[in-house]
LOMI-190479 format. One record per residue (C-alpha): residue in three letters; x, y, z. Coordinates in Angstrom, 3 decimals. Layout:
REM residues N
R   resn          u          v          w
R    ALA          X          Y          Z
...
REM end
This chain:
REM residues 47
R   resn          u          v          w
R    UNK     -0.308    -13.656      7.163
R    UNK      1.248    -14.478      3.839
R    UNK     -1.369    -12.790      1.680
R    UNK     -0.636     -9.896      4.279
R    UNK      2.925     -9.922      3.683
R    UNK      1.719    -10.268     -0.419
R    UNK     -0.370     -7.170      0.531
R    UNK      2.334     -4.939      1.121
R    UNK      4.651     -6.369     -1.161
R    UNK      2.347     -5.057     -4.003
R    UNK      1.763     -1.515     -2.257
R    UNK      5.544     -1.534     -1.779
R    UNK      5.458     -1.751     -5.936
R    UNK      2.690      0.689     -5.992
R    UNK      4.564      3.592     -3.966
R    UNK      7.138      4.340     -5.888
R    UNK      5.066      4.670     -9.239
R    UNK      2.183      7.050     -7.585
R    UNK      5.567      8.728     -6.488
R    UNK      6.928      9.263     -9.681
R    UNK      3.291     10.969    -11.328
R    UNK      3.599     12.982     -8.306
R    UNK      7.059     13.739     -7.587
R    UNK      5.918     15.451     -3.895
R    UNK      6.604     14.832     -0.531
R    UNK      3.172     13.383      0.325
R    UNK      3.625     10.760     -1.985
R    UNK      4.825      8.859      1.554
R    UNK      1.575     10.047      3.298
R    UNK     -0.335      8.380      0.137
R    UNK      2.108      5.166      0.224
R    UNK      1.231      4.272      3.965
R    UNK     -2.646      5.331      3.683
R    UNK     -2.445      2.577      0.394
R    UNK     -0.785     -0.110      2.408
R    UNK     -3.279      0.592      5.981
R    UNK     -5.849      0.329      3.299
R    UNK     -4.523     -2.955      1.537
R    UNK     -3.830     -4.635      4.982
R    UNK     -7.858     -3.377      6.366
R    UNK     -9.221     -4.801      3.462
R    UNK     -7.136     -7.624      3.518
R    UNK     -8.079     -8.676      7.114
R    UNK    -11.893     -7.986      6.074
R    UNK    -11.603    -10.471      3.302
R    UNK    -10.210    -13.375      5.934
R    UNK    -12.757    -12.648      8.171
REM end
């Protein structure tokens, strides 16, 4: 769980720079697909 939690930590550092180069609304939709993807790889690497 804690290199979950490290997981989105880093996508929460992530979001706001992709947001910034693209400065539109689905920068959120592009923020959450990054963390799902973090956390499914994250919990295929512990398995």
């Amino acid at each position: 769980m804690l290199v979950l939690g490290r997981a989105e930590m880093l996508a929460d550092m992530i979001m706001p720079i992709f947001a910034n180069f693209i400065r539109k609304p689905f920068a959120v939709t592009i923020g959450a697909e990054a963390r799902f993807l973090a956390a499914t790889m994250v919990e295929i690497a512990a398995l």
